[in-house]
MIKOL-693492 format. One line per 3 residues: for each residue x, y, z of C-alpha. Coordinates in steps of 0.001 Angstrom, whole numbers, plus 500000, padded with zeros to 6 digits. Layout:
<atoms>
X:Y:Z  ... $
</atoms>
This chain:
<atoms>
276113:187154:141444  275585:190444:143444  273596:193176:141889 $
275769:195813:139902  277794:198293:141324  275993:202028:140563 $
278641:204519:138743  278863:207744:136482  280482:207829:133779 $
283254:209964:135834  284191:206683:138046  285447:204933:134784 $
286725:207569:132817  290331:206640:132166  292605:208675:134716 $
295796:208604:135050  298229:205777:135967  299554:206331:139359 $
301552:202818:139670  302520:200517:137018  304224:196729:137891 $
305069:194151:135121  306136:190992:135991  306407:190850:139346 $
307489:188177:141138  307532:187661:144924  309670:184570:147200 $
309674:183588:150805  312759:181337:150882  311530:178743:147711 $
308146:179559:148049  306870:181057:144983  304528:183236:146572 $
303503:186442:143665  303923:185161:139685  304588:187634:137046 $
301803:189787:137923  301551:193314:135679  299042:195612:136694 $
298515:199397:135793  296423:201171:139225  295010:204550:138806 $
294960:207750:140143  291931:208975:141789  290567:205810:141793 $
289749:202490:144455  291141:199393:143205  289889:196548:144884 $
292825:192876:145491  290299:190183:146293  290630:186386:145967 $
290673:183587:148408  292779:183278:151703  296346:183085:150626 $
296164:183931:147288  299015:186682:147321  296642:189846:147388 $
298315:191195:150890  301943:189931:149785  301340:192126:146562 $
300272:195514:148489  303359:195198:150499  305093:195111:147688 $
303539:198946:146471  305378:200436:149639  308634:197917:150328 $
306636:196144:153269  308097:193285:152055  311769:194430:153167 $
311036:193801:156530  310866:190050:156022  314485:188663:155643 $
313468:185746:153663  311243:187796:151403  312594:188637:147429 $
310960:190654:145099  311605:190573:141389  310449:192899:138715 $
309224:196558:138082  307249:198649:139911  307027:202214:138997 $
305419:204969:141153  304883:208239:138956  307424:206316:136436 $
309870:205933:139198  311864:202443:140538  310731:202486:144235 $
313252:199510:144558  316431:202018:142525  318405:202073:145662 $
318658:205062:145733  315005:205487:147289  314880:205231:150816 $
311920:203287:151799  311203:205748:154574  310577:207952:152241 $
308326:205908:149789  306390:205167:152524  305627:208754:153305 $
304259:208698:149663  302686:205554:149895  300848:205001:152972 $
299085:202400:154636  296524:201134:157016  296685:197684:158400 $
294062:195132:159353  293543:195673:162650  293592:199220:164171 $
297157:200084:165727  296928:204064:166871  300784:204563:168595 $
300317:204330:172682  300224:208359:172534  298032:211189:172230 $
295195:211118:169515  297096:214237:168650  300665:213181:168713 $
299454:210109:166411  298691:212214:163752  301681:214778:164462 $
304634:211966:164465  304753:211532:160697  304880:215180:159448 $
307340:215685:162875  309967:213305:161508  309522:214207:158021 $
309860:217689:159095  306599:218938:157321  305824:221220:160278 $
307884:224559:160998  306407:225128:164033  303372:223850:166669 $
301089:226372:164570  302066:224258:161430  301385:221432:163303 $
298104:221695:164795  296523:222580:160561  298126:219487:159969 $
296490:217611:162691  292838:219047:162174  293217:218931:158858 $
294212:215087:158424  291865:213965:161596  288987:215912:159187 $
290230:214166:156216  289993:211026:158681  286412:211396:159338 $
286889:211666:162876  287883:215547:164097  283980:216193:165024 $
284148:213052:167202  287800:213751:168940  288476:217925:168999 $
287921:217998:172383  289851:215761:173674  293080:215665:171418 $
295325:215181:174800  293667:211808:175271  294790:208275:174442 $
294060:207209:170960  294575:203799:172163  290944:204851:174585 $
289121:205170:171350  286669:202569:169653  287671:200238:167098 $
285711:201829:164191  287211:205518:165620  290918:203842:166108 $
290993:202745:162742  289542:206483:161239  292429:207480:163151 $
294984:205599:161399  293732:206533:158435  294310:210499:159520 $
297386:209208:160666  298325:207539:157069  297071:210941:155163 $
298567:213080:157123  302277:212970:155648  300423:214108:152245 $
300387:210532:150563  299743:209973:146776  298721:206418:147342 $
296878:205224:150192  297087:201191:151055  294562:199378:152963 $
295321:195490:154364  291445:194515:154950  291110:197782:157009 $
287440:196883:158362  287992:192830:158752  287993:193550:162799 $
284948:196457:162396  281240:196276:162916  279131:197034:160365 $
278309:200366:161500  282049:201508:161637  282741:199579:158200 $
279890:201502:156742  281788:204904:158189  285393:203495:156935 $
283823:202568:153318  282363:205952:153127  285755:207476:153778 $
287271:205257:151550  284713:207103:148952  285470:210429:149706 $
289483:209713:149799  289724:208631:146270  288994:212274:145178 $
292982:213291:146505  294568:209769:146376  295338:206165:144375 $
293261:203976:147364  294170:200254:147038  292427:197788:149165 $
292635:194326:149736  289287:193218:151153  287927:189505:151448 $
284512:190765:151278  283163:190645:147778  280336:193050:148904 $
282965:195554:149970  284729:195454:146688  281754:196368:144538 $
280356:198552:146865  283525:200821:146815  286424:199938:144439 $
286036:201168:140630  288559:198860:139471  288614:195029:140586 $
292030:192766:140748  291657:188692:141097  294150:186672:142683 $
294053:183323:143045  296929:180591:143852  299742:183593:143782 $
298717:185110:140059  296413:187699:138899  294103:186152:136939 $
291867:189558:135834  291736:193231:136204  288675:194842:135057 $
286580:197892:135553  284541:196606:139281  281053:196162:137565 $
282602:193982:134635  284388:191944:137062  281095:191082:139310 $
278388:191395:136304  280936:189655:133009  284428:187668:134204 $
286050:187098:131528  287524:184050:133565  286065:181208:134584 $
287840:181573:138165  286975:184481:138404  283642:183529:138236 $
283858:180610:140431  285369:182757:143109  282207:185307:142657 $
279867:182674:142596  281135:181016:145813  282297:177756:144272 $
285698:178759:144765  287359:180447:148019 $
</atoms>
């Protein structure tokens, strides 16, 4: 068992919820991959998807920003509400969802441009800017917001691709933030870090939660506690508990869950 996370009463203060699903279901071709899962996330607020490899925590996150669409063989079944809105109505363009929701992947992937046109592209095409002055608040703003501004300012017309791994991946989280998100996903976004620039990414993660719904999927059970108020177990394709973090690592209600915590399971 680890030791308990530390919060205030603030961190689990009911706030509001930001996305609801109920009863989703997720295929590849037969495979059964995501079984009538229903989960309420929060705004203002980390939720942590852990559980062993496989277990349907990534396939789920996709499903929060219509990832999933990009795999022909891929179905999704079920209702997941953003604000109380159908992000799969047709009538929503996924583009635009995922300017709402966005998302930082596993391993670092700034666009083979400037640091500054990485964070530029998304409010560019989504025509958030008016003009270059627009542009460049934008761009300090969200590399700020990214952790990183103090680190780059001086050298916006280089590479971001010629940054470090732990400073790549800050980056794509500016990037992510800087179409104004409400929901912010992250696919294991320090699994390829060291643990001086996951200490830097978790401590973002900390102070991002104040403006957005953060969800993480993280295979580190550490990570979870250390920075996720709200805990999610998935195991074999179904979500076994949801909890408030410190109940989930201190008092499963599950067995699994507490085999998975214990390290007899995973």
């Amino acid at each position: 068992m680890y030791d308990a996370p530390h919060y205030t009463e603030r961190d689990v203060a009911q706030t509001d919820t930001k996305i609801s699903a109920k009863g989703v279901q997720v295929y590849y071709g037969d495979t059964h991959a995501i079984k009538d899962v229903d989960v309420e996330i929060a705004d203002k607020t980390v939720t942590a998807f852990i559980g062993p490899s496989g277990c349907g925590k990534s396939t789920f996150l996709r499903c929060l920003n219509r990832m999933n669409d990009t795999i022909d063989i891929c179905r999704v079944q079920g209702d997941i509400l953003l604000d109380g809105e159908d992000i799969y109505d047709r009538r929503v363009d996924p583009v635009q969802l995922r300017a709402k929701v966005g998302m930082v992947f596993q391993k670092p992937n700034p666009f083979p441009k400037s640091i500054y046109d990485n964070i530029a592209y998304g409010p560019r095409i989504h025509g958030l800017a008016k003009n270059k002055a627009d542009l460049d608040v934008i761009v300090e703003k969200s590399l700020r917001r990214g952790a990183i501004w103090d680190e780059v300012k001086d050298r916006l017309q280089a590479p971001g691709t010629g940054l470090s791994g732990g400073q790549q991946q800050r980056l794509c989280i500016a990037r992510a933030v800087a179409t104004e998100p409400e929901v912010l996903l992250m696919d294991e976004p320090c699994s390829a870090l060291d643990p001086i620039a996951t200490a830097q990414v978790e401590e973002l993660i900390d102070e991002l939660r104040r403006d957005y719904s953060v969800v993480i999927v993280t295979h580190s059970m550490q990570q979870a506690a250390r920075v996720s108020q709200k805990t999610a177990f998935f195991h074999l394709g179904n979500l076994v508990e949801y909890d408030d973090t410190s109940k989930i690592f201190t008092n499963p209600e599950d067995p699994r869950t507490e085999s998975y915590i214990t390290g007899r399971i995973g």
